[in-house]
C-alpha positions as CSV (number, residue, x, y, z in Angstrom):
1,X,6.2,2.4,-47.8
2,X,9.5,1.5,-48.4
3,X,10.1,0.6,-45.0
4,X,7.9,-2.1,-45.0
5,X,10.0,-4.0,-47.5
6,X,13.8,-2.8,-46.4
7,X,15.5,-0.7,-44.7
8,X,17.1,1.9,-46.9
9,X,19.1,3.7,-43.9
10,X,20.8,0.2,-43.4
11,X,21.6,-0.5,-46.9
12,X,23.2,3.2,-46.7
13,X,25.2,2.8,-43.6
14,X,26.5,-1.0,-45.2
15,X,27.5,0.4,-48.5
16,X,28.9,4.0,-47.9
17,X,30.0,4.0,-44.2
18,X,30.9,0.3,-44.0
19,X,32.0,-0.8,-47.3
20,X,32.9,2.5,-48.9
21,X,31.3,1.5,-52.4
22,X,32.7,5.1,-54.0
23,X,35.8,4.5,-54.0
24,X,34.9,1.9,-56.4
25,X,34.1,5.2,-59.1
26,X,38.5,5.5,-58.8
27,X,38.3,2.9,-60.9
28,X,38.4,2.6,-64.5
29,X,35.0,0.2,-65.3
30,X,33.3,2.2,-62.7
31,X,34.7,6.1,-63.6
32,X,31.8,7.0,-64.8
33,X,29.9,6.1,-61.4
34,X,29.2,8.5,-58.4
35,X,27.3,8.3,-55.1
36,X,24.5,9.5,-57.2
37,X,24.2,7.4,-59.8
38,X,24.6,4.6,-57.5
39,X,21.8,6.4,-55.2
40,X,19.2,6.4,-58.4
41,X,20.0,3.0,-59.3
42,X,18.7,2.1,-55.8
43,X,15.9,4.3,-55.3
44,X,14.9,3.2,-59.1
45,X,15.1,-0.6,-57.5
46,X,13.0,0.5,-54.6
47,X,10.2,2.6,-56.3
48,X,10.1,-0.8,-59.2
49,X,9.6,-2.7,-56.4
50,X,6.9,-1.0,-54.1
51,X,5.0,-0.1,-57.5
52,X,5.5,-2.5,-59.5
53,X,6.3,-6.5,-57.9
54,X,5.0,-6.0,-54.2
55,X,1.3,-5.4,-55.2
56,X,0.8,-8.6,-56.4
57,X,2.7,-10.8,-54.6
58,X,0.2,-12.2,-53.0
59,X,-1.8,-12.7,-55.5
60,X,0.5,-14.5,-57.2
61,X,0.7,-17.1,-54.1
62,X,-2.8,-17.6,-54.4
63,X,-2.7,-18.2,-58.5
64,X,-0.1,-20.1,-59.0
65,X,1.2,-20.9,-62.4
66,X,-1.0,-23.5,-64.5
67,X,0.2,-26.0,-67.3
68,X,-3.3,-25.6,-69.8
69,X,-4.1,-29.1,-72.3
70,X,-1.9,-27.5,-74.7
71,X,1.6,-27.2,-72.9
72,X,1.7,-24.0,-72.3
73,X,1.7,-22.1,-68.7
74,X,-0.9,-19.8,-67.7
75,X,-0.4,-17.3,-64.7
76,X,-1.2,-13.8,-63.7
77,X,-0.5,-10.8,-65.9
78,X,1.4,-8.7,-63.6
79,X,4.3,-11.0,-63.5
80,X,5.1,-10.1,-67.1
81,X,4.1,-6.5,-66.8
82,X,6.5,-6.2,-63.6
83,X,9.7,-8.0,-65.3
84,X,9.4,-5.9,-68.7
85,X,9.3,-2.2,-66.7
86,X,12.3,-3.9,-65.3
87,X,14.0,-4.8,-67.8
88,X,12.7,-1.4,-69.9
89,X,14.7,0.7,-66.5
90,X,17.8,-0.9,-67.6
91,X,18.1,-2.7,-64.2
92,X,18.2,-6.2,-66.3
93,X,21.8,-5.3,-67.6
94,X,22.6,-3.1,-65.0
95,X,26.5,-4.5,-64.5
96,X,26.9,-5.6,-67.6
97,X,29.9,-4.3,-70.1
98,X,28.4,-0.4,-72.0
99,X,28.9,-2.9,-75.4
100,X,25.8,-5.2,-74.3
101,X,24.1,-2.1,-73.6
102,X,25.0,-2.3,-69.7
103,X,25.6,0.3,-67.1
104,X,28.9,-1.1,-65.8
105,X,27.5,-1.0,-62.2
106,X,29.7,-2.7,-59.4
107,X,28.4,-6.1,-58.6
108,X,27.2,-4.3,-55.2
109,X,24.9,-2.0,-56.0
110,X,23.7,-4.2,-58.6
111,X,23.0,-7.0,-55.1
112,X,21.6,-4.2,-53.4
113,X,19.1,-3.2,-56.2
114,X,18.0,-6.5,-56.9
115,X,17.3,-7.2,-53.1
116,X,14.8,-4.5,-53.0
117,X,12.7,-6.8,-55.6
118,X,13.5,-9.8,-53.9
119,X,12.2,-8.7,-50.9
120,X,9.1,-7.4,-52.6
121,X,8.3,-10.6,-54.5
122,X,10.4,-13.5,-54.2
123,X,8.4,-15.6,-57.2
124,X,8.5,-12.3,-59.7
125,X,12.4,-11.6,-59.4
126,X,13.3,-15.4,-59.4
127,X,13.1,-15.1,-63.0
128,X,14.9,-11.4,-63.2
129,X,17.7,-13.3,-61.2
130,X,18.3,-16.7,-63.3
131,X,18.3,-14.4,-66.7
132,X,20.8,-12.5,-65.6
133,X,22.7,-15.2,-63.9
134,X,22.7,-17.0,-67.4
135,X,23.8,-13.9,-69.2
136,X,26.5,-13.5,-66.7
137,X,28.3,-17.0,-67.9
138,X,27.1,-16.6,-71.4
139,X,29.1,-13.0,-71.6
140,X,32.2,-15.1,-70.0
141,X,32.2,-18.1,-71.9
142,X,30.0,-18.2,-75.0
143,X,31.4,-16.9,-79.0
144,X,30.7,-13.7,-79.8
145,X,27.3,-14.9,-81.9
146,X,26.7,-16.5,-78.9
147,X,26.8,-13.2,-77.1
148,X,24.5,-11.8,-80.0
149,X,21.6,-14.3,-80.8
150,X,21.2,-14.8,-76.7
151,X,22.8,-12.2,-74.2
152,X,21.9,-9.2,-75.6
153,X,17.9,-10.4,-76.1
154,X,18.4,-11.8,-72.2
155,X,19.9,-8.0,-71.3
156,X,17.0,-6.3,-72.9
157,X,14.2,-8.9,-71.3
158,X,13.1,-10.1,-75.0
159,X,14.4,-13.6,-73.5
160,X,14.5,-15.0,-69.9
161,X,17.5,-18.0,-69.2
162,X,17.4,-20.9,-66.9
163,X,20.1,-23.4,-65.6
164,X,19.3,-27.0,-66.3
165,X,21.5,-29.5,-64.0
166,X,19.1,-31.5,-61.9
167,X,17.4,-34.8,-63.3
168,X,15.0,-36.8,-61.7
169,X,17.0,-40.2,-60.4
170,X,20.3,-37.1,-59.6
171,X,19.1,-34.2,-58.2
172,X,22.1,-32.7,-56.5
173,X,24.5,-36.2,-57.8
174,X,25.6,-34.5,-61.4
175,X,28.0,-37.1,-61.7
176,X,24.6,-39.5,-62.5
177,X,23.0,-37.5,-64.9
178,X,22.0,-39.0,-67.8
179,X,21.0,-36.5,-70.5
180,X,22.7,-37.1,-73.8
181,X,24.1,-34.9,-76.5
182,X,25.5,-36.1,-79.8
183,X,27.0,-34.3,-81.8
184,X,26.1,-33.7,-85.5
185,X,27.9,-32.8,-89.0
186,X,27.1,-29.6,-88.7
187,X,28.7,-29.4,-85.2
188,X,25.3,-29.1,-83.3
189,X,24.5,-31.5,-80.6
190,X,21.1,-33.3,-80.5
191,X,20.1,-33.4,-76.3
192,X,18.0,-35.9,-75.4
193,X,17.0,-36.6,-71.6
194,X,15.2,-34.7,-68.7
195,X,15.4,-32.2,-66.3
196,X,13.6,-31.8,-63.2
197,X,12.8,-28.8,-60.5
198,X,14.0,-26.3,-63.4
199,X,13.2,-22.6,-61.8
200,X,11.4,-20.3,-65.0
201,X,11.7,-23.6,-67.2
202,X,8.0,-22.9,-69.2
203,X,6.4,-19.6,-69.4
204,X,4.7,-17.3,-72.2
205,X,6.6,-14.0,-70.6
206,X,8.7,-13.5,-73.2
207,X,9.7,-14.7,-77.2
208,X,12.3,-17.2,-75.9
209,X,13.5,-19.5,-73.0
210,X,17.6,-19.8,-73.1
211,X,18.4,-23.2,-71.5
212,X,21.9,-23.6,-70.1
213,X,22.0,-27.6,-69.8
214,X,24.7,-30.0,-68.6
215,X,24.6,-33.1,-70.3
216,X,27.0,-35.8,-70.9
217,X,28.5,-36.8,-75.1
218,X,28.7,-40.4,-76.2
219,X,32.5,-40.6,-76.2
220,X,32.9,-38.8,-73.0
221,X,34.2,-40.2,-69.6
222,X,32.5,-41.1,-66.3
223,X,31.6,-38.8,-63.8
224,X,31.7,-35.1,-64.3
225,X,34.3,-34.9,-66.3
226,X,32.3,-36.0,-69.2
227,X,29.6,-33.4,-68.4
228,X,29.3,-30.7,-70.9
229,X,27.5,-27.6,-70.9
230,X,24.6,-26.6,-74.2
231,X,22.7,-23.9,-75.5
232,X,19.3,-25.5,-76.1
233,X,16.7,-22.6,-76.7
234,X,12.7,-23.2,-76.3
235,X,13.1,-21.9,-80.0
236,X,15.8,-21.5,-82.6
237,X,17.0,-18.1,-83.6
238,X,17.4,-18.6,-87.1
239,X,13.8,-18.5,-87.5
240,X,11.9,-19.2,-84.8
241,X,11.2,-22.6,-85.4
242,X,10.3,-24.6,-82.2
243,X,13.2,-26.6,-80.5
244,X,12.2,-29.8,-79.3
245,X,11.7,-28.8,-75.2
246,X,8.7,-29.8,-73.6
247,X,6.9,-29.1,-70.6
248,X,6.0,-32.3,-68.8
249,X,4.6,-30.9,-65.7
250,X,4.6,-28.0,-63.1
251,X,5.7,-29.2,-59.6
252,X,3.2,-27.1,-57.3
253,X,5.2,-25.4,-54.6
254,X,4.8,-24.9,-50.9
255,X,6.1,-20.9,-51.5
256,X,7.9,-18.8,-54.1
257,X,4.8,-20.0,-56.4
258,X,4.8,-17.2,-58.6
259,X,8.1,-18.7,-60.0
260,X,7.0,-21.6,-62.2
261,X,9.2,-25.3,-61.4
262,X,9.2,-27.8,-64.1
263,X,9.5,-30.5,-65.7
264,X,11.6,-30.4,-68.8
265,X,12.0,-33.3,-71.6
266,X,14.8,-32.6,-74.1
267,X,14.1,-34.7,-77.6
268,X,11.2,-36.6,-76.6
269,X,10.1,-36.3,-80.3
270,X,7.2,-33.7,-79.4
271,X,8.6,-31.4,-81.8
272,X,11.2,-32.3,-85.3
273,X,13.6,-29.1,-85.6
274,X,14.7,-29.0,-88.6
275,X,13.4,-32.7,-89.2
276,X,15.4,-34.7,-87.4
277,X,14.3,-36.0,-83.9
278,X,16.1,-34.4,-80.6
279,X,16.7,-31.2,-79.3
280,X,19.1,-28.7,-81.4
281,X,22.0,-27.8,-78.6
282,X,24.7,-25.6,-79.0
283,X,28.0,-26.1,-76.9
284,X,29.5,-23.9,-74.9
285,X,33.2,-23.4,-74.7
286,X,34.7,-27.0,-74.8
287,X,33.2,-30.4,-74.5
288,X,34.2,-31.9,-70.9
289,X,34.2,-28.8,-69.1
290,X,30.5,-28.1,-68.8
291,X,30.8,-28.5,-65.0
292,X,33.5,-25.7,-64.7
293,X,31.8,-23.2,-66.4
294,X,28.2,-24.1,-65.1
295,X,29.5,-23.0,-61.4
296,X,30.2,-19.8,-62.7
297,X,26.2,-19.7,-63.3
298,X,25.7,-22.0,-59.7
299,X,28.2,-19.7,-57.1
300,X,26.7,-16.6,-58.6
301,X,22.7,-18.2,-58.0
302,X,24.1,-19.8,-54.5
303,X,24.6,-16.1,-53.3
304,X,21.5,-14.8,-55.2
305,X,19.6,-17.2,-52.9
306,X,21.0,-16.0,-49.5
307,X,20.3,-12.6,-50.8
308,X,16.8,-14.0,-51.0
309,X,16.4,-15.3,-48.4
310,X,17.7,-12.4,-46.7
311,X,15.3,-10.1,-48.0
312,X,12.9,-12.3,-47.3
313,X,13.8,-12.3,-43.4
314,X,14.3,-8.6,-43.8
315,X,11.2,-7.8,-45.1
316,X,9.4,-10.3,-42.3
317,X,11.3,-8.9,-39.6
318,X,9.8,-5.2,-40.5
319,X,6.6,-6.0,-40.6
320,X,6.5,-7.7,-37.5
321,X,8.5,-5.1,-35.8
322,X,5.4,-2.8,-37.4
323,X,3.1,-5.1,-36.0
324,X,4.7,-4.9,-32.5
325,X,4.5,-1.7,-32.8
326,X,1.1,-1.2,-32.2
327,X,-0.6,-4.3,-31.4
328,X,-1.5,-3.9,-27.3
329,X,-2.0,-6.9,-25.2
330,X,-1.1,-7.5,-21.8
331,X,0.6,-4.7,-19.5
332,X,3.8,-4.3,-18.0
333,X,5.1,-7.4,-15.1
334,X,4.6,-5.5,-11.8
335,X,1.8,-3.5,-13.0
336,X,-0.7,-3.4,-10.2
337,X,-4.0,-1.8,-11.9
338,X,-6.3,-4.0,-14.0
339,X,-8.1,-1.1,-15.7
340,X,-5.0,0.2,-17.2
341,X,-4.7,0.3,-20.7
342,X,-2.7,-2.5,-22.1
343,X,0.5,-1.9,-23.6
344,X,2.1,-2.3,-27.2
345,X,3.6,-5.8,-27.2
346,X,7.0,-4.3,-28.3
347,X,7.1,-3.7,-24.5
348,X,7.3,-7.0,-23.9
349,X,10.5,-8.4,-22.9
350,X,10.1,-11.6,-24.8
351,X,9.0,-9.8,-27.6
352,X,11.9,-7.7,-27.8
353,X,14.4,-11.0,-27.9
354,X,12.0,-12.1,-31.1
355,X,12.8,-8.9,-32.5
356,X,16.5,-8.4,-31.1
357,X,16.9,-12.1,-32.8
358,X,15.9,-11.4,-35.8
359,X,17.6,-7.5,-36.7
360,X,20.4,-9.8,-35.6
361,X,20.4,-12.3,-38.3
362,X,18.4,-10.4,-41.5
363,X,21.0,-7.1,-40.7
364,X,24.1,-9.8,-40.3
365,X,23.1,-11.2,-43.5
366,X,22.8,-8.7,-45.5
367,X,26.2,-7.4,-44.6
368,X,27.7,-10.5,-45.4
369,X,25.5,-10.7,-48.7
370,X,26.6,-7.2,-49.4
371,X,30.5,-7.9,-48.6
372,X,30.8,-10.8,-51.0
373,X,29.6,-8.6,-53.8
374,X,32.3,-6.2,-52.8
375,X,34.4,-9.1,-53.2
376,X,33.5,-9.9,-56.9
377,X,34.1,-6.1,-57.8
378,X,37.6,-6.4,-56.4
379,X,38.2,-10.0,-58.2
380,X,37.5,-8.4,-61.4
381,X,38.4,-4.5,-60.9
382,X,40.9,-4.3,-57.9
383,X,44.1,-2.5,-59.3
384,X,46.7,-5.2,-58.3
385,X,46.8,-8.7,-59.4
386,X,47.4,-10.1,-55.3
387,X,44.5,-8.1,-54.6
388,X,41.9,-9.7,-57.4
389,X,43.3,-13.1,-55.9
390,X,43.0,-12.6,-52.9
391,X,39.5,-11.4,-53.2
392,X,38.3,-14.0,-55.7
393,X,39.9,-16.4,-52.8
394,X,38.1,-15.3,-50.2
395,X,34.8,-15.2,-51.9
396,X,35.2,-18.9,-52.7
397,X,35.6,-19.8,-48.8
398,X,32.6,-17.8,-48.4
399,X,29.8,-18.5,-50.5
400,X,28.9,-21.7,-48.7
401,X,28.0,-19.6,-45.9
402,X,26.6,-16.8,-47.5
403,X,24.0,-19.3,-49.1
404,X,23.4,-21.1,-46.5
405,X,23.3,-19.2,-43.1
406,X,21.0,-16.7,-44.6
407,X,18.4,-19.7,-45.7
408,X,18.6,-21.2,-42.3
409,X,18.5,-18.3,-40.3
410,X,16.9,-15.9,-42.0
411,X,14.0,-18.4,-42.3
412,X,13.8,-18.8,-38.4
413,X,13.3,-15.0,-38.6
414,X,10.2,-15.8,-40.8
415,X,8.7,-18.1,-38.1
416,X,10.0,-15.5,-35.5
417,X,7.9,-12.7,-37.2
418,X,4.9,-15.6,-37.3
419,X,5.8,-16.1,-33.7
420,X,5.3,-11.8,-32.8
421,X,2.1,-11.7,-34.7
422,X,0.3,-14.8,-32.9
423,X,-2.3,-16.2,-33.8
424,X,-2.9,-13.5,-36.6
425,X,0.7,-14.7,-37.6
426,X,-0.1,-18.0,-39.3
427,X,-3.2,-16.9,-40.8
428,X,-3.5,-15.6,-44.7
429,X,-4.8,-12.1,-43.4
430,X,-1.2,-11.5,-43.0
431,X,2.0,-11.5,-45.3
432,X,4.4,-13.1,-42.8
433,X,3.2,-16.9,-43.5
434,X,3.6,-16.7,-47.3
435,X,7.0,-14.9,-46.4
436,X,7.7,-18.5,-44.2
437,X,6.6,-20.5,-46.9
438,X,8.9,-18.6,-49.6
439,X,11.7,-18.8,-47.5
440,X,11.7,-22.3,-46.4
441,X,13.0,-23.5,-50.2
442,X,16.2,-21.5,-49.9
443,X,18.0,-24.3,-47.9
444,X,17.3,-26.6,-50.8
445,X,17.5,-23.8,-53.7
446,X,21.2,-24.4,-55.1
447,X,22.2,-27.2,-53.0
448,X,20.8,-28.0,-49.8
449,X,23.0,-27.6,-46.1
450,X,24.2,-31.1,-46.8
451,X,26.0,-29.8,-50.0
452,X,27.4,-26.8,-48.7
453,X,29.1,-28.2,-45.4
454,X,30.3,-30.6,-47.4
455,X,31.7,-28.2,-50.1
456,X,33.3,-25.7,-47.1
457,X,34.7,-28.4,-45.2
458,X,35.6,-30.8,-47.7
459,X,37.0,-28.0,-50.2
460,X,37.1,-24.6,-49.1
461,X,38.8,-24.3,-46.1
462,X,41.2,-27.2,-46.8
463,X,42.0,-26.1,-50.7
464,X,45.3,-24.8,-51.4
465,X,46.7,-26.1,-48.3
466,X,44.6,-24.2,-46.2
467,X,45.2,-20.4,-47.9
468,X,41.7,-19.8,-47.8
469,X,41.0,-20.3,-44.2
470,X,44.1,-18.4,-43.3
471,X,43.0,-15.4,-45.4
472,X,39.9,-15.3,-43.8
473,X,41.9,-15.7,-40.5
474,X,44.0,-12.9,-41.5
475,X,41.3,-10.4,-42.2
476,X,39.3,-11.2,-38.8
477,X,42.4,-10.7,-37.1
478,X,42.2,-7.1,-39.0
479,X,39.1,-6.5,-37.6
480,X,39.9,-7.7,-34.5
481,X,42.9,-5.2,-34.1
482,X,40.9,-2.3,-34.9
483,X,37.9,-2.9,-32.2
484,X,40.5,-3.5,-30.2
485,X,42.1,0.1,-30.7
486,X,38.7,1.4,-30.5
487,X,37.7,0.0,-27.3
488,X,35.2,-2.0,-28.9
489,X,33.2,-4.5,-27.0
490,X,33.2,-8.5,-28.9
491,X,36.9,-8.4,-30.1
492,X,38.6,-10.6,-27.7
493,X,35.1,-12.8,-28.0
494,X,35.5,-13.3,-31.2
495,X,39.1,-14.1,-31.4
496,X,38.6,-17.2,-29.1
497,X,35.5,-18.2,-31.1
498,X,37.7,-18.3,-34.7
499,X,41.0,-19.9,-32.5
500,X,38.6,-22.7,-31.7
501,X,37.2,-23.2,-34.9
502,X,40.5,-23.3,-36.2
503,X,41.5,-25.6,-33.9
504,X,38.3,-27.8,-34.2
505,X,39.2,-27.5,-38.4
506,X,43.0,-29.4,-37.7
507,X,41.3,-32.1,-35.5
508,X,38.9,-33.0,-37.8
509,X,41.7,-33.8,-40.2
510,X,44.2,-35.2,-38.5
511,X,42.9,-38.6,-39.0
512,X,43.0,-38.3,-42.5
513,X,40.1,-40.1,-42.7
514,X,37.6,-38.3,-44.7
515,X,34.8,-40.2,-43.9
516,X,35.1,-39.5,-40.4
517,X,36.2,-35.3,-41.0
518,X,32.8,-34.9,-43.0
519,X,30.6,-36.9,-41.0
520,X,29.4,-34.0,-39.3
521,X,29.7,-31.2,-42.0
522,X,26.5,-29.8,-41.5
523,X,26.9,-29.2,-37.6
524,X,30.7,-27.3,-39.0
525,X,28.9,-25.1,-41.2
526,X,26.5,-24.1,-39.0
527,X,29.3,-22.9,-36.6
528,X,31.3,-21.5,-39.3
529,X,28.6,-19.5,-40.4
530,X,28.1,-18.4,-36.9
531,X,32.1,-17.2,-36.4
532,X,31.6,-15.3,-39.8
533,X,28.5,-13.6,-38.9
534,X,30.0,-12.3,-35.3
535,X,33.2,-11.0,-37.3
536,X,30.6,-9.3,-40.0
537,X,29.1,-7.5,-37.0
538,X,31.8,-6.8,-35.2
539,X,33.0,-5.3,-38.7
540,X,29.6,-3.1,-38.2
541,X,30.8,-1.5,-34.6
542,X,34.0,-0.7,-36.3
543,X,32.2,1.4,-38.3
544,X,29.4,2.3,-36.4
545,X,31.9,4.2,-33.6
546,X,30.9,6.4,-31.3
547,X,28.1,8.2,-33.6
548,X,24.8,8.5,-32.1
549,X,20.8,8.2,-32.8
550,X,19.0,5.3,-32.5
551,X,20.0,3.9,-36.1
552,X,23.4,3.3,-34.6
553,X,22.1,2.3,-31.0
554,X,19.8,-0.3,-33.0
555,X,23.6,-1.5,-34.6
556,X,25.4,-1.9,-31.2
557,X,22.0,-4.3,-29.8
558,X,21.8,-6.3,-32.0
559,X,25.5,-6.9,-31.5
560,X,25.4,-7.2,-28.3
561,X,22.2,-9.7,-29.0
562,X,24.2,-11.8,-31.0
563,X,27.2,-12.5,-29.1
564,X,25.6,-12.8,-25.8
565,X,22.7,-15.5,-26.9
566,X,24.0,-16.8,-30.7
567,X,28.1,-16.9,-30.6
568,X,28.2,-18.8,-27.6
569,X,26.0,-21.4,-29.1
570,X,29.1,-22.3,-31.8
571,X,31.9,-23.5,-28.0
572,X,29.4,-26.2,-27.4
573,X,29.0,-27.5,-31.1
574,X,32.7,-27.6,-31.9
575,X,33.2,-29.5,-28.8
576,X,30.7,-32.1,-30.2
577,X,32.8,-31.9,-33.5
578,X,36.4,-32.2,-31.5
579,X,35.3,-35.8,-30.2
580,X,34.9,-36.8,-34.3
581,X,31.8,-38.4,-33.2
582,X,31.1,-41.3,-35.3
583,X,27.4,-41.5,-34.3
584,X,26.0,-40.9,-37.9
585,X,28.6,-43.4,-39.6
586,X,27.7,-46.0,-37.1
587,X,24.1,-45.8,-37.2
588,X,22.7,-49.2,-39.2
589,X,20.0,-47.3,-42.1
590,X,17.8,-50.0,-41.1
591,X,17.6,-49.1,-37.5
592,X,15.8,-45.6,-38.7
């Protein structure tokens, strides 16, 4: 059954013949780590998943979460029954520190284990994902008692966390928000404001809601330096009185509906905690620097949602491939004899490039998914300090692209699986619509494509005078080199794909106008993302080789898939953005 869900013999081949996760266990936070451990973590992950989240899935879709007269959210019961036997494996705290009652797993397997849920129920694990997320900058930044009152209840599911940013009249412009905390005598902040499309932001699953929430003090300055980051909990820990957060409103959601999406007022005077009016905050780390520490939280849930939406692809591109399998229709071009039986679609040639299209994208993805959790291991864990640099460098060039090529791509392999089931495909009778429908908020989910191009272009690959883009030049060269040596196909394809993008990177700045170098982000990221993926599988043939069977066969066509109909696609768009095409600048808004 697992098969129907993910591919376990791909996960294998990306983290022990690719990536080489054991010789992780030669270090000292993993020593205690082998190839089985690891291996029972994941089959653990997988069993949780196919026993425990995929069953109701769909019914989940079909009953979504209610707000009743009385505030409070009504949904299914297997939601809570799935998250506490996860949470009861261990799997909640899985890479956390032994002292917070954590496994010290690499960041890796800990990705790979949590994509086996995601692909079985995208709405379930949401909630898995942001708790863990929260911890994660909680256990980095927060006091010790803040460790105590809300990571370790997080770690052992007794609480679930959510991140706070977006407000109604902002949404992705943080610089606007307009949520206040002031700060009191006995140096808690009273938040007052509200919060809009909060993922896991009301539920009755568990004894507490932690609320990480940026928010702006009186005295503060404009803009995001003023933004601050607060501990406001649905109730207070020092006895359980209720904190004044209220539920305004469930926004009802084409997909992932299983995940409630709210609308959050802080202080509106529903509830007095401790008699005053406001909601009781507590402030993390310094005041100003709410921002800073909140993208530890944001790049950590950017890659969580390309990891989603790759399993979601993943999981849509195996069942269609099952599908094809054995759904006949139509015979074979040339065949002469009406009476003979039809054939399995998978014959088809057209079907084929459906399903050639999308191995190419879900497996690229999650090898790229899979490599930047390598590269948080060796950020924190790799023995030299240039090697935690280097990796923590690289990752930042990356994430744009690892959140947003999976939620574009992977998503056309949703409507690709729709595409191979026909007209069964967009009905309810099958899972591959709903998959669609999940998938298609993952380009919004933690900043839309707009966001990201404009964070790789504008940041990433210009930061430090460039240093990230040449690492990531550097290792492609490596990979490059030893194709090359092996006689692999690609290499020299791929070298004048990245030399162009490069070159397309300089052009675009050498006005120094920034208007005009960003104009066109979007189209850059999208062709980015496109050079990245080709290195990730050429990076597969290098370790694919010469082995046989059709596991490795599938590898080297799906290469072959991708650089014959995807890279070239990335020459014509980097020509477009060579000409620093003013079209969008020019246009008048009142002409559209």
């Amino acid at each position: 059954m697992t098969d129907d869900v993910l591919c376990q013999r791909d996960l294998e081949f990306l983290l022990y013949e690719w990536l080489d996760i054991t010789q992780l266990t030669n270090r000292a936070r993993f020593a205690e780590h082998s190839r089985e451990t690891f291996d029972a973590v994941l089959d653990l992950s997988a069993d949780i998943a196919i026993k425990e989240f995929a069953p109701h899935n769909k019914k989940a879709d079909q009953h979504q979460p209610i707000m009743r007269p009385d505030g409070t959210v009504e949904m299914i019961g297997e939601v809570a029954h799935a998250l506490e036997i996860f949470a009861k494996a261990g799997l909640m705290s899985g890479q956390f520190d032994e002292e917070l009652g954590g496994m010290q797993l690499p960041a890796t397997i800990a990705r790979a284990a949590m994509a086996w849920l995601q692909a079985a129920n995208a709405g379930t694990s949401s909630y898995a994902l942001l708790t863990t997320a929260n911890a994660n900058l909680l256990a980095e930044y927060g006091t010790a008692s803040q460790i105590d009152e809300y990571v370790r209840p997080m770690l052992e599911g007794r609480y679930f966390g959510t991140m706070c940013l977006s407000e109604p009249q902002a949404g992705s412009s943080l610089a606007d928000i307009t949520t206040r905390a002031t700060r009191q005598d006995d140096g808690t902040y009273r938040v007052t404001g509200t919060k809009m499309w909060i993922s896991g932001g009301d539920h009755e699953l568990t004894g507490n809601i932690v609320h990480l929430v940026l928010a702006k003090t009186p005295d503060g300055p404009p803009g995001i330096k003023g933004i601050s980051l607060f501990i406001v909990p649905k109730y207070l820990v020092d006895g359980g009185e209720r904190n004044d957060v209220t539920l305004i409103g469930l926004n009802h959601k084409m997909g992932n509906r299983g995940t409630t999406n709210t609308h959050l007022a802080f202080g509106d005077g529903t509830h007095s905690p401790r008699g005053k009016a406001g909601a009781v905050g507590f402030l993390v780390g310094e005041e100003g620097r709410g921002l800073s520490y909140m993208f530890h939280m944001m790049n950590e849930a950017r890659v969580g949602v390309g990891m989603l939406a790759t399993a979601l692809g993943y999981t849509g591109y195996l069942k269609s491939l099952a599908y094809a399998k054995v759904r006949t229709q139509g015979r074979a071009v040339g065949a002469k004899d009406p009476l003979s039986p039809p054939v399995p679609i998978i014959e088809h040639p057209d079907v084929r490039r459906m399903l050639l299209a999308q191995k190419s994208y879900v497996e690229g993805a999650m090898a790229l998914n899979l490599y930047c959790a390598r590269l948080v291991d060796d950020a924190a864990t790799a023995p030299e300090s240039d090697a935690r640099e280097a990796a923590a460098l690289l990752l930042d060039v990356l994430t744009p692209v690892a959140k947003s090529w999976p939620s574009q791509w992977c998503l056309e392999a949703n409507s690709l699986a729709i595409q191979v089931h026909g007209g069964y495909g967009y009905t309810t009778d099958y899972d591959v619509e709903q998959l669609y429908r999940d998938n298609r908020l993952n380009p919004i989910h933690e900043g839309t494509h707009g966001v990201q191009g404009l964070d790789l272009l504008g940041r990433k690959v210009v930061m430090r005078g460039g240093a990230g883009l040449a690492l990531l030049g550097a290792e492609i060269e490596k990979t490059i080199a030893r194709a090359s040596e092996l006689g692999a196909e690609h290499a020299a394809q791929l070298g004048a794909a990245w030399h162009k993008l490069v070159e397309t990177t300089m052009r675009l700045w050498s006005t120094g106008d920034p208007a005009v170098a960003l104009a066109n982000s979007s189209l850059y990221l999208e062709s980015f993302g496109h050079v990245v993926i080709a290195w990730i599988w050429l990076e597969q043939l290098v370790a694919t080789g010469d082995k046989e069977g059709s596991f490795y066969d599938g590898k080297r066509a799906a290469a072959r898939f991708f650089y014959t109909f995807e890279l070239p696609k990335v020459t014509p768009q980097l020509d477009i953005l060579a000409t620093l095409d003013t079209t969008l600048l020019d246009t008048d808004p009142n002409c559209l």
